[in-house]
MIDOSE-1310 file (N, C-alpha, C; in nm, 2 decimals, decimal comma, always signed):
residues 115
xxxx	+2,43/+1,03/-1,57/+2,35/+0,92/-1,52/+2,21/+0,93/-1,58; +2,14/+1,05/-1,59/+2,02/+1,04/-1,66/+2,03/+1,02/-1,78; +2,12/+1,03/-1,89/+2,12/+0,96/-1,96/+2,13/+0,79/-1,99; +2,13/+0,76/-1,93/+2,21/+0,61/-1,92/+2,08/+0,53/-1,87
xxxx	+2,00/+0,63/-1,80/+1,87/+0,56/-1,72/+1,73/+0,58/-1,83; +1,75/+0,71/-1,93/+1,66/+0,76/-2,03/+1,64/+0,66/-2,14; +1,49/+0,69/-2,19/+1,51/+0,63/-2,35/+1,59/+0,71/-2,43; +1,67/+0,78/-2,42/+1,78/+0,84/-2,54/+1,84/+0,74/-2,58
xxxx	+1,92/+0,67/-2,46/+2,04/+0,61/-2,46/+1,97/+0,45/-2,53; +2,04/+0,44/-2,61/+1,99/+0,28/-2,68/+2,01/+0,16/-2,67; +2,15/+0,15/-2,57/+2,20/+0,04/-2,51/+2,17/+0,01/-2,35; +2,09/+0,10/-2,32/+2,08/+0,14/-2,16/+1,99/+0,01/-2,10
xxxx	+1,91/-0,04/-2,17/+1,77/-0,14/-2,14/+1,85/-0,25/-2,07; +1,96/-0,34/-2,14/+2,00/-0,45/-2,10/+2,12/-0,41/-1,97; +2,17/-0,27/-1,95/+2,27/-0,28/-1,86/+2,23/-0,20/-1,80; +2,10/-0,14/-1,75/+2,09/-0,08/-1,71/+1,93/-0,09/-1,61
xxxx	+1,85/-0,04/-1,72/+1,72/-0,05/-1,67/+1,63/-0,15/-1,65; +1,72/-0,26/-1,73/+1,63/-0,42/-1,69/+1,66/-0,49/-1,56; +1,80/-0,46/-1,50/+1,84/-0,47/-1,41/+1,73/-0,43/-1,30; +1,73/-0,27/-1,31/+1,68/-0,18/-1,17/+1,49/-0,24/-1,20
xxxx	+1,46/-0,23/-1,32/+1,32/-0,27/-1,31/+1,30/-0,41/-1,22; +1,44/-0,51/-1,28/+1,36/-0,64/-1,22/+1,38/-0,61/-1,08; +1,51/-0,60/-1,02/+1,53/-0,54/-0,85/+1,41/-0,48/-0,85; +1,33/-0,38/-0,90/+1,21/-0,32/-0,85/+1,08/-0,40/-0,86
xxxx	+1,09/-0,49/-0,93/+0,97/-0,58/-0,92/+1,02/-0,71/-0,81; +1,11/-0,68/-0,80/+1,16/-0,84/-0,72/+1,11/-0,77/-0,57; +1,19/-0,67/-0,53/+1,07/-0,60/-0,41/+0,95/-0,61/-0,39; +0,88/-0,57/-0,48/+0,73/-0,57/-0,51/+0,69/-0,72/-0,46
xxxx	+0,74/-0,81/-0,56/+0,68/-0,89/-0,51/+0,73/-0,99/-0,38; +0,78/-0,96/-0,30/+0,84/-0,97/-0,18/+0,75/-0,96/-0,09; +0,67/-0,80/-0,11/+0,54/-0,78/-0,04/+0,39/-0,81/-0,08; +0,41/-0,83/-0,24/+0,29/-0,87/-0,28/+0,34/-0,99/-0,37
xxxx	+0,35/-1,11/-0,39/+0,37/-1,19/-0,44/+0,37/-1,24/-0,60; +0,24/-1,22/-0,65/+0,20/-1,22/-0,74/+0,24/-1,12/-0,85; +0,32/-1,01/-0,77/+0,34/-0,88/-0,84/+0,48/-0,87/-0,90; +0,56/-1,00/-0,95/+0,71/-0,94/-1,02/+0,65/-0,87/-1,12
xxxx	+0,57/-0,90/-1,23/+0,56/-0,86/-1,33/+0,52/-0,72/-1,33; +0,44/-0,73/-1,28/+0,34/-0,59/-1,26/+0,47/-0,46/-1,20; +0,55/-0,52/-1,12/+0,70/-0,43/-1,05/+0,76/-0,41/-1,17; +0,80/-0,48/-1,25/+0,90/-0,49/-1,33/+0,92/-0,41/-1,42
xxxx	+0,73/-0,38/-1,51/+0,71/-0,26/-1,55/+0,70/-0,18/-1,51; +0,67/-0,16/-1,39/+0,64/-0,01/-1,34/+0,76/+0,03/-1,28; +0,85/-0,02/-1,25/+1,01/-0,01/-1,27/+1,04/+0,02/-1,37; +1,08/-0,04/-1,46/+1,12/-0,01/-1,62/+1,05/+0,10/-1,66
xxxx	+0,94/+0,14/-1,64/+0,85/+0,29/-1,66/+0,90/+0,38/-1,56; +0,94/+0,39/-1,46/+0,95/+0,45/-1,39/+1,18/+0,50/-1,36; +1,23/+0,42/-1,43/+1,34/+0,43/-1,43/+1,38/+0,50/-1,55; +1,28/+0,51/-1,63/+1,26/+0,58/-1,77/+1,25/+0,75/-1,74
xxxx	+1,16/+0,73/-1,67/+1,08/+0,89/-1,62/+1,22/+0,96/-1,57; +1,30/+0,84/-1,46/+1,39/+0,93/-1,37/+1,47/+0,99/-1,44; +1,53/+0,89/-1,56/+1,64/+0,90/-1,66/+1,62/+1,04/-1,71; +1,49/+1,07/-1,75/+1,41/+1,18/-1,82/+1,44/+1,30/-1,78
xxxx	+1,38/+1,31/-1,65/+1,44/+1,40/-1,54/+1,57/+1,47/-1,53; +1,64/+1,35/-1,50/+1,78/+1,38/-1,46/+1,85/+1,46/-1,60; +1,81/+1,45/-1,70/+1,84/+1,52/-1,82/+1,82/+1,61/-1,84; +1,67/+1,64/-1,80/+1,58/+1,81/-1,78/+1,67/+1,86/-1,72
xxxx	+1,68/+1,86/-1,61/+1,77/+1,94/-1,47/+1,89/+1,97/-1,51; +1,96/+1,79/-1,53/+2,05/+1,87/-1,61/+2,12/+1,96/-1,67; +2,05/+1,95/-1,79/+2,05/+2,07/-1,94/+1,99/+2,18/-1,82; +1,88/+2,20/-1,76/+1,91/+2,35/-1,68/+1,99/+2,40/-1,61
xxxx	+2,05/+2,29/-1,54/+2,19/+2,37/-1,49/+2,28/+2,42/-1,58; +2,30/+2,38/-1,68/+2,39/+2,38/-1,78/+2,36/+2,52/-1,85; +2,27/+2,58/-1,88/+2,23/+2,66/-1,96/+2,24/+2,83/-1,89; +2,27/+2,90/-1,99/+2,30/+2,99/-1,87/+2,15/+3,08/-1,82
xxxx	+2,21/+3,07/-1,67/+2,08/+3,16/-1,59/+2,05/+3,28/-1,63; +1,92/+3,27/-1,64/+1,87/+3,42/-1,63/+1,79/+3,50/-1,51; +1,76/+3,58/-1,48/+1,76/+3,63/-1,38/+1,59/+3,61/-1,33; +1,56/+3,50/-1,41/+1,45/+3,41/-1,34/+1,50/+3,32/-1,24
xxxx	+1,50/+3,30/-1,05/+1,49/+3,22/-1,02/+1,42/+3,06/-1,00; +1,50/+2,93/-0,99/+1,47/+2,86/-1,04/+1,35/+2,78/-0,92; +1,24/+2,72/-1,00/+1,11/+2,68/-0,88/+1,14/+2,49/-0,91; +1,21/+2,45/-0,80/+1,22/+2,34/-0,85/+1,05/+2,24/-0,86
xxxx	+0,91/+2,31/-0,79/+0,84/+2,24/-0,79/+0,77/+2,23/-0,97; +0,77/+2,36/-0,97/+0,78/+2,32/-1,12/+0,81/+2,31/-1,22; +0,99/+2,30/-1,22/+1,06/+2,20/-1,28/+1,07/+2,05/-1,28; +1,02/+1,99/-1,17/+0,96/+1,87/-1,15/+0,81/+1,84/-1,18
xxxx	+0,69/+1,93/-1,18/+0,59/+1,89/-1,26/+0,62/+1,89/-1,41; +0,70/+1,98/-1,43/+0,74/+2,02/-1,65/+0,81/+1,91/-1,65; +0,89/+1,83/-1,58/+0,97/+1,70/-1,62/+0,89/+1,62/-1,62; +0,78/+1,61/-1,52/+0,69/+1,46/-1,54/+0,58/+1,51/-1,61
xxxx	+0,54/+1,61/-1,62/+0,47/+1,59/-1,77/+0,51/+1,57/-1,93; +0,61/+1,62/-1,93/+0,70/+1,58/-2,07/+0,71/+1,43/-2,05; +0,79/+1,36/-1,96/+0,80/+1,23/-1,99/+0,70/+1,16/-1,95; +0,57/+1,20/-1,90/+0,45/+1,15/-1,98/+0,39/+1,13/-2,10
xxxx	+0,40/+1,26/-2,15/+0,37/+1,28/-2,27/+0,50/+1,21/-2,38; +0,57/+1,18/-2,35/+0,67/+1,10/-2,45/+0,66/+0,98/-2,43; +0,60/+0,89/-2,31/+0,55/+0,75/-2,30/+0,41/+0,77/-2,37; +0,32/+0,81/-2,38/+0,22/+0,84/-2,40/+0,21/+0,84/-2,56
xxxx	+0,31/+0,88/-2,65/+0,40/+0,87/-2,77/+0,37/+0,80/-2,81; +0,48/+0,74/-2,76/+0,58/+0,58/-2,79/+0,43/+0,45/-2,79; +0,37/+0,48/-2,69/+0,27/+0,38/-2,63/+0,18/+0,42/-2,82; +0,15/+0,52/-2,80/+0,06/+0,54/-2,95/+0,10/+0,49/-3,08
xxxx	+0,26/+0,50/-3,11/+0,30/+0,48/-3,19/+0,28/+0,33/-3,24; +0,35/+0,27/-3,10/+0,37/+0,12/-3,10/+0,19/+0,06/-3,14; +0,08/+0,15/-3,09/-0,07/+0,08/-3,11/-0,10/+0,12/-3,26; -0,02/+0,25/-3,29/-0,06/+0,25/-3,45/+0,03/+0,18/-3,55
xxxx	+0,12/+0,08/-3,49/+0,19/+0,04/-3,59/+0,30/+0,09/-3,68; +0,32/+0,21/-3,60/+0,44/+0,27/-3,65/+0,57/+0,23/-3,62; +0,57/+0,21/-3,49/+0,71/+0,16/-3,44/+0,66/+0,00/-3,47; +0,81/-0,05/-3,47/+0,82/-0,19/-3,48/+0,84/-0,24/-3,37
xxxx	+0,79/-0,37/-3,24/+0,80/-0,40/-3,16/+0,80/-0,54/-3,18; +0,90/-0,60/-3,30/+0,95/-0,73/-3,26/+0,92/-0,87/-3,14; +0,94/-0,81/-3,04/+0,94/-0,89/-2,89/+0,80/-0,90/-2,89; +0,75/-0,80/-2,86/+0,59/-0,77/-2,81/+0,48/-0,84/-2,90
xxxx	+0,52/-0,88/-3,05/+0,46/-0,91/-3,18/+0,45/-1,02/-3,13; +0,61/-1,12/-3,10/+0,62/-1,26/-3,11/+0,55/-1,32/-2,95; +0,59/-1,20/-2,87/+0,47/-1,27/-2,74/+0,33/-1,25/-2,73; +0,28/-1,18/-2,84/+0,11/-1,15/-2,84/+0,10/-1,32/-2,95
xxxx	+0,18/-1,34/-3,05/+0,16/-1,46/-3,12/+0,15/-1,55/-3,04; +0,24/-1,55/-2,92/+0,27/-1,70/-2,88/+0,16/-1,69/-2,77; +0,06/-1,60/-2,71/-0,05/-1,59/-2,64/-0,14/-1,64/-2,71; -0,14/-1,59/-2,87/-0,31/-1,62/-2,92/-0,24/-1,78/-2,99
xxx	-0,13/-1,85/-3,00/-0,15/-1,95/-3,04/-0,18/-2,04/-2,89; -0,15/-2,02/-2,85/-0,15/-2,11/-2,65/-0,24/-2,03/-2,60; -0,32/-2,08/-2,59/-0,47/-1,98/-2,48/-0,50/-2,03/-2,36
């Protein structure tokens, strides 16, 4: 399941996480009105993290124990700082022009042509 929820998986966005983001913003704005959008990403961000997570843990169970017992509080801060720092990435990449963001190109165009 964390797979499926993670940016690994590359088909996950349209059957997966766009769904749970928009349900998460559709709540959102239920109670604050103005807020689908604002939900939607912070859903979609947040459904990312979990995916992330659920991977970390994962792969630890999986791996064999050693006679460190396991502290799940900081197995849960080492997972949310990695998949911070892997949005944190992605976010750079996309501002240096490395990654190609298509979508994001054609809706920054169609902002600065319609003001």
């Amino acid at each position: 399941m964390g797979y499926l929820l993670s940016p690994v998986c590359w088909w996950n966005d349209l059957v997966f996480n766009l769904p749970v983001a928009y349900g998460f913003g559709y709540f959102c704005s239920l109670v604050w009105p103005d807020y689908l959008m604002a939900g939607t990403i912070v859903g979609y961000w947040l459904s990312n993290i979990i995916g992330i997570l659920m991977m970390q843990f994962g792969v630890v169970d999986i791996l064999p124990k050693g006679s460190e017992k396991r502290n799940f509080k900081k197995d849960l801060i080492t997972g949310l700082i990695s998949s911070t720092a892997y949005t944190v990435v992605i976010i750079a990449l996309v501002q240096m022009n490395i990654l190609d963001t298509p979508i994001l190109a054609a809706l920054q165009g169609e902002v600065a042509a319609n003001p």
